[in-house]
N, C-alpha and C positions, 0 to 999 in steps of 0.2 A: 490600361493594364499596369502602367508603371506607379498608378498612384495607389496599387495597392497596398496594404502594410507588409512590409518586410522584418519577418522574423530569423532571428539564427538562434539556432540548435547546438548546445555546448555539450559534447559529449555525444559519440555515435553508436554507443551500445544497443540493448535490445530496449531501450526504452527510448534512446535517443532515435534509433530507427523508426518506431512507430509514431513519435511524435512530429517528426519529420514528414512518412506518410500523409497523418491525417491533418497536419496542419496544413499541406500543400490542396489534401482531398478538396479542404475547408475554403480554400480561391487563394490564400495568402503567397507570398513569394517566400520561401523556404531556400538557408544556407546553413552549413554544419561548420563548426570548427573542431577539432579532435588531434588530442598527440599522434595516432595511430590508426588512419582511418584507411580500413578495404572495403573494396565497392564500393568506392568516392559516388554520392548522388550525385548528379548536374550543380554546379552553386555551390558545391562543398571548398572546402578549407583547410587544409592538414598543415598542424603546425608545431611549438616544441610542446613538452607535455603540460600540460593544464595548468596545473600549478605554481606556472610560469605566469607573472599576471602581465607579461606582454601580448599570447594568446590574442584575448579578446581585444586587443589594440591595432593588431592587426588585420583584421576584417576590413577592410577600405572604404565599403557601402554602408550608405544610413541604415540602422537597425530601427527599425518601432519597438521588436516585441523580442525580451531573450527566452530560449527555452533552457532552461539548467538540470541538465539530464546527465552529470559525470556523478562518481561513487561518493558514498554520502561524507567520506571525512574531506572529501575537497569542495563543498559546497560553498562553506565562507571565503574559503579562497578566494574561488569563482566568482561566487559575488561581489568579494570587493574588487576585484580586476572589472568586471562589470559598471560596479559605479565609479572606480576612479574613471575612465572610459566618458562615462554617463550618468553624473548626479542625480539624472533624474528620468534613469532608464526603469523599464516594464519589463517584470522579469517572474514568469512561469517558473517555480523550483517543484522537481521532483521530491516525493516524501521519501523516508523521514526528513525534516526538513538540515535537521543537521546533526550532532551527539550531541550530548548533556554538557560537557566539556566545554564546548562551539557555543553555550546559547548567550554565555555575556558578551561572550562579542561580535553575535549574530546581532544583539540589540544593539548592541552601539553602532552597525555599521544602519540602524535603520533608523536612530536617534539622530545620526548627522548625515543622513540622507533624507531629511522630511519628503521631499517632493521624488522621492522613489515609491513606485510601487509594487509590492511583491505579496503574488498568490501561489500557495503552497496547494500543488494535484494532490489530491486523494479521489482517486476515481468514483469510490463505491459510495462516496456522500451523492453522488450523480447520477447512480444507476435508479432506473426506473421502475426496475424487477422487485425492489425490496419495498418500494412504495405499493406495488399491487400485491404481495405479500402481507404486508399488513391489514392492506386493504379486506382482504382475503378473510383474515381473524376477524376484524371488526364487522365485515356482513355475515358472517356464521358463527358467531360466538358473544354478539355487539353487549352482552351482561356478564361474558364471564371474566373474570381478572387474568391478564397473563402472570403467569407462574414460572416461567422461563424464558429463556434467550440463552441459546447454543450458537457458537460459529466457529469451524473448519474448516481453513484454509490451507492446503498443502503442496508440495511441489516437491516429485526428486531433485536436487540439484548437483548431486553427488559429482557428476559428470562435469557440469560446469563447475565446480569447485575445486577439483583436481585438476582443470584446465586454468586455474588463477582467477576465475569469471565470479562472479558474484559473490564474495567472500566478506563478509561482516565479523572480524572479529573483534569488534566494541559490542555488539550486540545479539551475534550470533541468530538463532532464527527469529530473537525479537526484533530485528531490523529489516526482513523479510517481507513476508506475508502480517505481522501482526501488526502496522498501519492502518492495513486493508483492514482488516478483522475492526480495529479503532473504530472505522467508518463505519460500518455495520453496524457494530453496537449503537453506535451514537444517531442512528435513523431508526432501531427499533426499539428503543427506549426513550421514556421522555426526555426531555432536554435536562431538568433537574436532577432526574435518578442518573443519568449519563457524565452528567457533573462531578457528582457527587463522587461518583465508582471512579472518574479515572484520576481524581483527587486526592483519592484516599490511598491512607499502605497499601501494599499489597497483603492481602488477607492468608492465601493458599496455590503454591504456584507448585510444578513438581517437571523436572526434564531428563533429558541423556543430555551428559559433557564430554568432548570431542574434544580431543590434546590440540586439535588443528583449528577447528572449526566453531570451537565452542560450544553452545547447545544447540544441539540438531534436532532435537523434536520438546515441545514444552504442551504442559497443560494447566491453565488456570481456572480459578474455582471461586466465587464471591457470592455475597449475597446483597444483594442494593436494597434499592428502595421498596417496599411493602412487603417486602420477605422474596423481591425474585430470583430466581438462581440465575444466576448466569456463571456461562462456561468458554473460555477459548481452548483452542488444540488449532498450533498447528508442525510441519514436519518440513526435516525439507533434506532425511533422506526417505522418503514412504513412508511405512507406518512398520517400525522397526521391529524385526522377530521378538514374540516373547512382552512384548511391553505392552503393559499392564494396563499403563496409565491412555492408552489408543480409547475416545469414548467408546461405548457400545452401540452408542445412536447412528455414528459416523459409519457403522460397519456393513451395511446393508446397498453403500451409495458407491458405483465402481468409480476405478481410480480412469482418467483421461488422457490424452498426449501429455507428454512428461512428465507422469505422475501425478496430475494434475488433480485438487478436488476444491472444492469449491462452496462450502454448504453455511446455508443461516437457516435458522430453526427456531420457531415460537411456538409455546405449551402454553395454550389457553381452556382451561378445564378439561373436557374429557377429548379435547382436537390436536393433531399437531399440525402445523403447517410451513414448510419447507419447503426453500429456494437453494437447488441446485445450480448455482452460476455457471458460464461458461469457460473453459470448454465440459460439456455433458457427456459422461458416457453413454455408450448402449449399452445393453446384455450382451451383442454378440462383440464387443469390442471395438465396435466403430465407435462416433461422438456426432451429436447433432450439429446442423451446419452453425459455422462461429457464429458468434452473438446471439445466440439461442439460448434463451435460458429456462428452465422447469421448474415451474409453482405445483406443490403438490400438499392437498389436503386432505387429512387423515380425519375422516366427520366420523359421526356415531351413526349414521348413515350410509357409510361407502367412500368410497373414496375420489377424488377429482382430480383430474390435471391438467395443468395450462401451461402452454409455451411460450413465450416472450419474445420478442425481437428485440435489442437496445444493446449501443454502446457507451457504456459509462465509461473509455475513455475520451470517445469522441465528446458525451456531453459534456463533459469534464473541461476538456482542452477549448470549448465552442464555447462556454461560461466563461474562463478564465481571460480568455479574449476579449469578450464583450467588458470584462469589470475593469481591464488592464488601459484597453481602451477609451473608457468612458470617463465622465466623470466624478460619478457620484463616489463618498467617500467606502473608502473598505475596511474592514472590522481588522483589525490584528492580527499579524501571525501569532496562529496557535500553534503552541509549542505544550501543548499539555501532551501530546503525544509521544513527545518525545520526550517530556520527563519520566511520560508510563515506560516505556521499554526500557528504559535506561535503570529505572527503577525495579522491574521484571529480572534485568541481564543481571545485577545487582546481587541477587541475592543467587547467582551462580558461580560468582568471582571463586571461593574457595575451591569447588568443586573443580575448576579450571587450572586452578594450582596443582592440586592433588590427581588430575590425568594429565597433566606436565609432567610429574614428579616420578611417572612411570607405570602410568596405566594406559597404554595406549589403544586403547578400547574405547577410552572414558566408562561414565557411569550414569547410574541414578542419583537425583540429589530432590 
């Protein structure tokens, strides 16, 4: 039992909880350290606030594996508290990996940390459901060229944001859900045309700006490689009265516990075929059991649909483990991700001035 790997959980939030969960689910010996921590797990830690790089110094017990699950502009923090700690500590981070701000000296702190290793979660690179999805187009359509890639991801958070809780103002809802949406694209698109799109300027972006919050609902618009459209939307207060910019495709898919939706969509000649992630609505307002997810294909024949079982945090977290663990070498942290949003939030700066300035409404920009 004791020679199991022991990991600690830095940060006890809604993500630092689940991580905790399913890392323990997983056989590992799991402990939390957190400025602020209620409903201390078994093994938890509560100490001064994060930021503090004594925190992680104080854990007494051998650590194997860190999970780095605190809000994203204390990441680098964290992590160098981490490797001063443990030069040559294994450390799970929570996405976005850090702000644009943070990334020269994210690299330096991994440039003099050679023999550290560090894997940046992004769940939905993991989920299984977007691989039978494709799957899906290519055995009913295996000659026609996809034409599109849509994905909306959304969440009220209005609640949690007025309670101080998940508040991103370097990024606003690009620091969000649009990660997730990252990973999507970057599994239903080739590797190249995926490249290329999150590379490039920003083509065509359009949102509401929040004097508080920043922007609260965004929609992007590009065209990649062979001419395909691709589209993101997401929101993170609903799908806001009156705006415009809410897709039309998205309108048909009901909204889930906390506002929740969830959708990626592939237009391959006259088919579409869409994964509703978890959590699912119903019509009568319930939602399918968790981790149930909805493949649904729109043929020239009728229409199909398949349910799913799969946790793409669990894979997620069970992967991460195994690379963190092992030996073999690991590719780079990708931070393309994070120059996308940073670059996205970028072109909402003025907008964020001008409802400072006394629109407190905010706007369209």
């Amino acid at each position: 039992m004791h020679d199991l790997p022991r990991v600690c959980v830095v940060g006890y939030g809604v993500a630092g909880r689940l991580h905790h969960r399913l890392l323990e689910a997983a056989g590992l010996r799991v402990c939390t350290v957190d400025p602020a921590l209620t409903g201390v797990p078994a093994g938890a830690y509560s100490h001064r606030p994060v930021e503090h790089r004594s925190d992680v110094a104080d854990v007494s017990a051998p650590v194997d594996l860190w999970s780095l699950c605190t809000p994203t502009h204390t990441h680098v923090d964290t992590l160098a508290a981490i490797l001063t700690r443990d030069p040559r500590a294994r450390v799970i981070m929570e996405k976005p990996a850090c702000r644009a701000q943070d990334v020269p000296r994210l690299r330096a702190l991994l440039e003099q940390h050679p023999e550290a290793r560090v894997v940046v979660m992004n769940q939905y690179r993991h989920a299984h459901a977007l691989r039978l999805l494709d799957d899906l187009r290519r055995r009913h359509m295996p000659s026609q060229p996809v034409t599109a890639v849509r994905v909306a991801f959304s969440k009220d958070r209005r609640s949690d944001m007025e309670a101080g809780r998940f508040v991103d103002r370097d990024h606003g809802v690009f620091g969000y859900e649009w990660p997730h949406m990252l990973a999507v694209v970057s599994r239903l698109l080739p590797a190249d045309a995926y490249r290329a799109y999150v590379e490039s300027p920003v083509q065509d972006v359009r949102g509401v700006v929040h004097p508080d919050y920043f922007v609260t609902a965004a929609r992007e618009r590009a065209t990649v490689a062979d001419g395909v459209a691709l589209e993101l939307y997401s929101s993170v207060v609903g799908d806001p009265p009156g705006d415009a910019d809410v897709p039309d495709w998205t309108r048909g898919f009901g909204h889930s516990t906390g506002g929740r939706r969830r959708l990626a969509q592939i237009q391959a000649g006259p088919a579409l075929f869409t994964a509703e992630m978890d959590p699912v609505a119903l019509p009568d307002g319930d939602r399918l059991p968790g981790n149930t997810h909805r493949l649904t294909a729109h043929l020239p024949t009728g229409r199909q649909e398949t349910l799913v079982n799969d946790s793409p945090m669990d894979n997620a977290l069970r992967t991460a483990v195994a690379q963190l663990l092992g030996d073999l070498p690991l590719p780079p942290v990708d931070l393309r991700p994070v120059h996308r949003i940073s670059a996205l939030a970028g072109h909402f700066e003025r907008g964020r001035a001008t409802a400072a300035a006394g629109h407190p409404g905010g706007g369209a920009v």
